[in-house]
Legacy VTK file of the C-alpha trace (Angstrom):
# vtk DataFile Version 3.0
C-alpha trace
ASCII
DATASET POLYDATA
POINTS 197 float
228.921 299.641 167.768
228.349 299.267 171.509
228.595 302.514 173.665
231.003 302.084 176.675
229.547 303.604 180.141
231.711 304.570 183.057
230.955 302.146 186.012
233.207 298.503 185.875
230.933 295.870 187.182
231.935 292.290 188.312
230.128 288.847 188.251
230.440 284.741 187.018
230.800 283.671 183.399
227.783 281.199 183.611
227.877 280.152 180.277
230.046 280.119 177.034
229.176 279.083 173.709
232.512 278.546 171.732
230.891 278.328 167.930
228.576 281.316 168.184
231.642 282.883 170.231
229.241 284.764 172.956
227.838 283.857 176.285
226.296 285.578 179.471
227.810 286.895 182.910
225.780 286.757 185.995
226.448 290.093 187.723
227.697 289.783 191.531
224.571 292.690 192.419
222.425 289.837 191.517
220.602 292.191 188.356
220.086 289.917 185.039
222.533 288.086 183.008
224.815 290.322 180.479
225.057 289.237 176.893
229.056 288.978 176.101
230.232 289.006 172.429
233.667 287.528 172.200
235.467 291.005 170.772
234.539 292.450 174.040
237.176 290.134 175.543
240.700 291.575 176.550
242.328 288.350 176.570
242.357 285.702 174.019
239.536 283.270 173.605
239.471 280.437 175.810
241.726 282.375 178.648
238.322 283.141 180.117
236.233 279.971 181.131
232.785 279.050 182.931
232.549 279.784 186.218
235.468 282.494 186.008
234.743 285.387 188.150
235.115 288.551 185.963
235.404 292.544 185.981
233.543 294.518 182.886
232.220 297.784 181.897
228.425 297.657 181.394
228.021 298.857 177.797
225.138 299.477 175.299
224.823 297.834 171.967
224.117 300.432 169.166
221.786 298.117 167.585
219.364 296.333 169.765
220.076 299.245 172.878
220.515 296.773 174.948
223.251 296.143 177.879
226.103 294.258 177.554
229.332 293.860 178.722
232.561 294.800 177.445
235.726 295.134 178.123
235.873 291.825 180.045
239.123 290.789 182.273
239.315 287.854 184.792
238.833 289.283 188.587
241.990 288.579 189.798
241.606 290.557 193.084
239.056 287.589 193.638
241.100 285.180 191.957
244.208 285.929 194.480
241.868 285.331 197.104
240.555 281.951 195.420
244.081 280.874 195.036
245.196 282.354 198.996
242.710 280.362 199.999
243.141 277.250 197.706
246.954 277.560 198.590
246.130 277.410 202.552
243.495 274.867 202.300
246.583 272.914 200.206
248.946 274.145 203.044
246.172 272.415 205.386
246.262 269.251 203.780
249.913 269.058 202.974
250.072 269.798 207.161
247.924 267.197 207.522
249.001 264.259 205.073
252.576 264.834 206.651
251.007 264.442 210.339
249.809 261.698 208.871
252.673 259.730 207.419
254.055 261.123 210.851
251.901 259.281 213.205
251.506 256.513 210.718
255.733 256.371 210.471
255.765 256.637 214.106
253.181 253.561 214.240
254.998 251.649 211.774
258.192 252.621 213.840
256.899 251.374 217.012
255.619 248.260 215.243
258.964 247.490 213.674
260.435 248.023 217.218
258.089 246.133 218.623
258.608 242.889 215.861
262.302 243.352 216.618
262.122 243.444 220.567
260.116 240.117 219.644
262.779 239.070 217.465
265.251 239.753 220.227
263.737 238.248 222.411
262.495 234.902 220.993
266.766 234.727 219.701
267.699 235.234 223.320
265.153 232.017 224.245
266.475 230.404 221.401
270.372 231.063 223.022
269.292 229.946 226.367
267.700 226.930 225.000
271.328 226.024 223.168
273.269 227.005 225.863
271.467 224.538 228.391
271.738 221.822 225.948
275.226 222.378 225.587
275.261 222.444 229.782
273.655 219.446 229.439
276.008 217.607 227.339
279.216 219.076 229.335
277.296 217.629 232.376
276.875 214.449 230.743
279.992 213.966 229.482
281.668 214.942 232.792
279.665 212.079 233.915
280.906 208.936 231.840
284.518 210.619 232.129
284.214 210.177 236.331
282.848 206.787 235.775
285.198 206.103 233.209
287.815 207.178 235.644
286.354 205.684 238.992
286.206 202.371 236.903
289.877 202.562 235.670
290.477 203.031 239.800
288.773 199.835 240.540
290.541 198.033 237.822
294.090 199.059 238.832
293.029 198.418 242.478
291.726 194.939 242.054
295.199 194.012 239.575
297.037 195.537 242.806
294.860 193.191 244.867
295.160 189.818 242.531
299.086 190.885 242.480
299.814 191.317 245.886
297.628 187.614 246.369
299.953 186.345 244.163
302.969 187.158 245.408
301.981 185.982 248.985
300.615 182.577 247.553
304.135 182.643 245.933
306.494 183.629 249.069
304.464 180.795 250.699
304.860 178.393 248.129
308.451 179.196 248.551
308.687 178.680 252.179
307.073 175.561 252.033
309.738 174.392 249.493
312.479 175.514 251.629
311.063 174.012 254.711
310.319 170.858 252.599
314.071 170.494 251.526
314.980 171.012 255.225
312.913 168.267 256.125
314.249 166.533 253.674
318.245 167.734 254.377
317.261 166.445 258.279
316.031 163.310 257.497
318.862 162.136 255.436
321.210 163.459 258.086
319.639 161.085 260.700
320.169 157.952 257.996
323.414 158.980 257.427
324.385 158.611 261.300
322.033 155.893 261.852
324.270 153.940 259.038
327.222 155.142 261.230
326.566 153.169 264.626
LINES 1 198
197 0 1 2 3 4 5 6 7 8 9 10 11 12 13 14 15 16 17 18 19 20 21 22 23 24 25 26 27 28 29 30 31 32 33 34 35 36 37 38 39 40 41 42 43 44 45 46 47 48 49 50 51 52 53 54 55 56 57 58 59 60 61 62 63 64 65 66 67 68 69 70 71 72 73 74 75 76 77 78 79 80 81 82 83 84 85 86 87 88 89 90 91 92 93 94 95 96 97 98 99 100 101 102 103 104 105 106 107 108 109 110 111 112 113 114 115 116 117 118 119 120 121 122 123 124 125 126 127 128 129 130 131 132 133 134 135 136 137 138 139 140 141 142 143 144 145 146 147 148 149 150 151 152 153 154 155 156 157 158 159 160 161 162 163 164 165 166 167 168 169 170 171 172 173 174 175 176 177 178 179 180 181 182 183 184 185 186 187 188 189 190 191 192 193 194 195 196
């Protein structure tokens, strides 16, 4: 039987062997390892693992005399801390990782705007660019529609022309007839009264 003294000491499981079901805690005053027998575990076996840091009573075995440990919880005072500080240095990171995706959603933000100014801007070209062929097009076709029409003017103006000679030639032809037949009329008048005398 081991005899239980009053003192609770504290120190790292540094090492634990399952099938013999003992193992040895380095004591945080820095004095030599403590032999720990699985009985004098609170907790069940396996709740307690290397590198734990752990609270005990320094006992003394009633056969061999010598010190041991008993009575062994985990240090959770130290534990806590472990875990404060494991949850702020995860706080850190989380901080961090989100700055992170920040800046890096920000970058990618400012890229996309960037491609899609880019994209504005080479659609706008591409507008212009259909927009001054279409100007183009109007311009011709405004073009052949003035010649078109200033050609339509020259053809009506030249029928006026070949219309108007026409008639003249025509009223002279006439006139010559007419003057003809009174030549004519005269003439045959004069026979008429030459027969007479």
């Amino acid at each position: 039987m081991a005899k239980r003294e009053a003192w609770m000491g504290s120190g790292v499981l540094v090492r634990w062997r399952k099938e013999g079901g003992f193992g040895f805690i380095k004591p945080s005053d820095g004095n030599g390892d403590l032999f720990c027998h699985v009985s004098q575990l609170r907790q069940v076996e396996g709740s307690i693992k290397e590198g734990d840091r752990v609270r005990y009573t320094v006992t003394q075995d009633g056969l061999s005399g010598k010190r041991m440990a008993g009575n062994v919880v985990l240090d959770f005072s130290r534990r806590s801390r472990r875990s404060s500080d494991s949850r702020s240095s995860r706080s850190k990171k989380r901080r961090s990782k989100s700055r992170r995706r920040r800046r890096s959603s920000s970058g990618s933000a400012s890229k996309k705007d960037k491609k899609s100014k880019e994209k504005e801007v080479k659609e706008a070209k591409a507008d212009e660019k259909e927009k001054d062929k279409h100007k183009e097009k109007d311009k011709e076709k405004d073009k052949e529609k003035k010649e078109k029409k200033e050609k339509k003017k020259k053809d009506k103006e030249e029928k006026e022309k070949e219309e108007k000679e026409e008639k003249e030639e025509k009223k002279k032809d006439k006139e010559k007839s007419k003057k003809d037949k009174e030549k004519k009329h005269k003439e045959k008048h004069r026979e008429r009264s030459r027969s007479r005398d």
